[in-house]
C-alpha positions in Angstrom: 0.0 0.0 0.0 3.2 2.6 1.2 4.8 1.9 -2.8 1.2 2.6 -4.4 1.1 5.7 -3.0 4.7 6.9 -3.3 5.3 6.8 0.5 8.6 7.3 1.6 8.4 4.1 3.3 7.9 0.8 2.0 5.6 -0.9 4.4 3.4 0.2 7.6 5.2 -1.0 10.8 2.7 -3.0 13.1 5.2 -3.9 15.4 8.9 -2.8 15.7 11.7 -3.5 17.9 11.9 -1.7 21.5 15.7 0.2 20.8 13.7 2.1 17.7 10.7 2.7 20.3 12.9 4.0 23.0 14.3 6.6 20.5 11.4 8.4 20.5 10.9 7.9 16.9 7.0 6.4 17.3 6.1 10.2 16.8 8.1 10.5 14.0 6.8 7.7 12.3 3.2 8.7 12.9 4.0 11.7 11.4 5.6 10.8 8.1 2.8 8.3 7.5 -0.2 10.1 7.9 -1.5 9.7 4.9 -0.7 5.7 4.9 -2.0 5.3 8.3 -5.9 7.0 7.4 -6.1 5.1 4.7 -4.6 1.5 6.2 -7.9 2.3 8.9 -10.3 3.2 6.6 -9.7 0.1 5.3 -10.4 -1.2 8.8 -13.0 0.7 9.7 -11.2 2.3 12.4 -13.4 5.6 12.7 -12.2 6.9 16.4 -8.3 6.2 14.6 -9.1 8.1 11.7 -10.7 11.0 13.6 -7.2 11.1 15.7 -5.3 11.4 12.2 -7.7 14.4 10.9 -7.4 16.2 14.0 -5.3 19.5 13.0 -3.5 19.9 16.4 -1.9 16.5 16.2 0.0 17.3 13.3 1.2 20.3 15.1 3.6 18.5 16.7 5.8 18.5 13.6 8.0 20.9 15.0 9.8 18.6 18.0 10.7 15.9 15.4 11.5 18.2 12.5 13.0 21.6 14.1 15.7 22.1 11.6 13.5 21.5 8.7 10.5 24.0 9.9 11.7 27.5 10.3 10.4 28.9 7.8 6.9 28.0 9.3 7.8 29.1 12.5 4.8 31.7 12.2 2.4 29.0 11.5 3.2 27.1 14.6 1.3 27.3 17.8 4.2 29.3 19.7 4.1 32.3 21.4 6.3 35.2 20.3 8.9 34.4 22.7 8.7 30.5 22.0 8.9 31.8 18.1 12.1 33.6 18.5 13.6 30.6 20.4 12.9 28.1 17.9 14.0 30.4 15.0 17.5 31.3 16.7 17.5 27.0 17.8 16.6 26.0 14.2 19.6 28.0 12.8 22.0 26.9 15.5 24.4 24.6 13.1 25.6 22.3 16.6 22.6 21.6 17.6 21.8 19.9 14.3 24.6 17.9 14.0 23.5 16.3 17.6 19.9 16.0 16.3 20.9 14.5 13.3 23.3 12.2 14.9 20.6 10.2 15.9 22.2 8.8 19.2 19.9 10.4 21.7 16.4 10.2 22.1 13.8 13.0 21.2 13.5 13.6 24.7 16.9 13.8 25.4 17.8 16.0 22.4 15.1 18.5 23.8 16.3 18.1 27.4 19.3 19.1 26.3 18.3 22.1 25.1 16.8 23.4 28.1 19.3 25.9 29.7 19.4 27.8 26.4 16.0 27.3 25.1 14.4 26.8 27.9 10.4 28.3 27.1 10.5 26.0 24.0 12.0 23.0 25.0 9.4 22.4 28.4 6.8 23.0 25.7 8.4 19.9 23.8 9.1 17.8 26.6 5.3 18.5 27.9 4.1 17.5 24.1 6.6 14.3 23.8 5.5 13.0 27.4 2.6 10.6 26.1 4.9 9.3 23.9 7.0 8.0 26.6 8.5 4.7 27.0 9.3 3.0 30.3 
């Protein structure tokens, strides 16, 4: 179903190992198969699912997995004007891409990190990743 409809990915992932979960990439995932996902439960007749997936502040949540790749929607987001400033002056911060792109720390770690410097936007991430905690 992912190939018909040019997904990025090849196949949905029912069930993956627990180092990918812990890396806080379930979030990530959900995200860059929205598309896949509705349709896989429309297929099941999932209607609560699919009511999650349509819901426009889910997908808000962009930002914490992509904040290097989203600056330029920065005024789109649901930030307030000091959050705005911190996430355009974090997005262009070259070092702190390199460690998010490194890939060896989890989301919530990567925004931990971030808290003495960006401290307003990174509690609001934190706060946001929480349900997608593992134990």
């Amino acid at each position: 179903m992912c190939q018909e409809m040019g997904a990025v990915h090849i196949s949905l992932i029912l069930h993956t190992d627990i180092r990918w979960l812990s890396r806080g990439r379930v979030l990530n995932r959900v995200l860059e198969l929205k598309e896949e996902l509705k349709t896989f439960f429309q297929e099941k007749r999932h209607d609560i699912i699919i009511k999650l997936l349509e819901n426009s502040t889910w997908w808000k949540l962009d930002w914490i997995v992509s904040p290097f790749e989203l600056a330029d929607m920065a005024e789109e987001l649901d930030f307030t004007a000091v959050e705005r400033d911190d996430f355009l002056d974090m997005s262009a911060d070259s070092t702190l891409k390199v460690k998010f792109e490194k890939n060896d720390v989890t989301m919530a770690a990567f925004w931990h990190g971030t808290l003495e410097e960006y401290p307003n936007l990174a509690k609001k991430a934190i706060s946001l990743l929480l349900p997608f905690s593992t134990s």
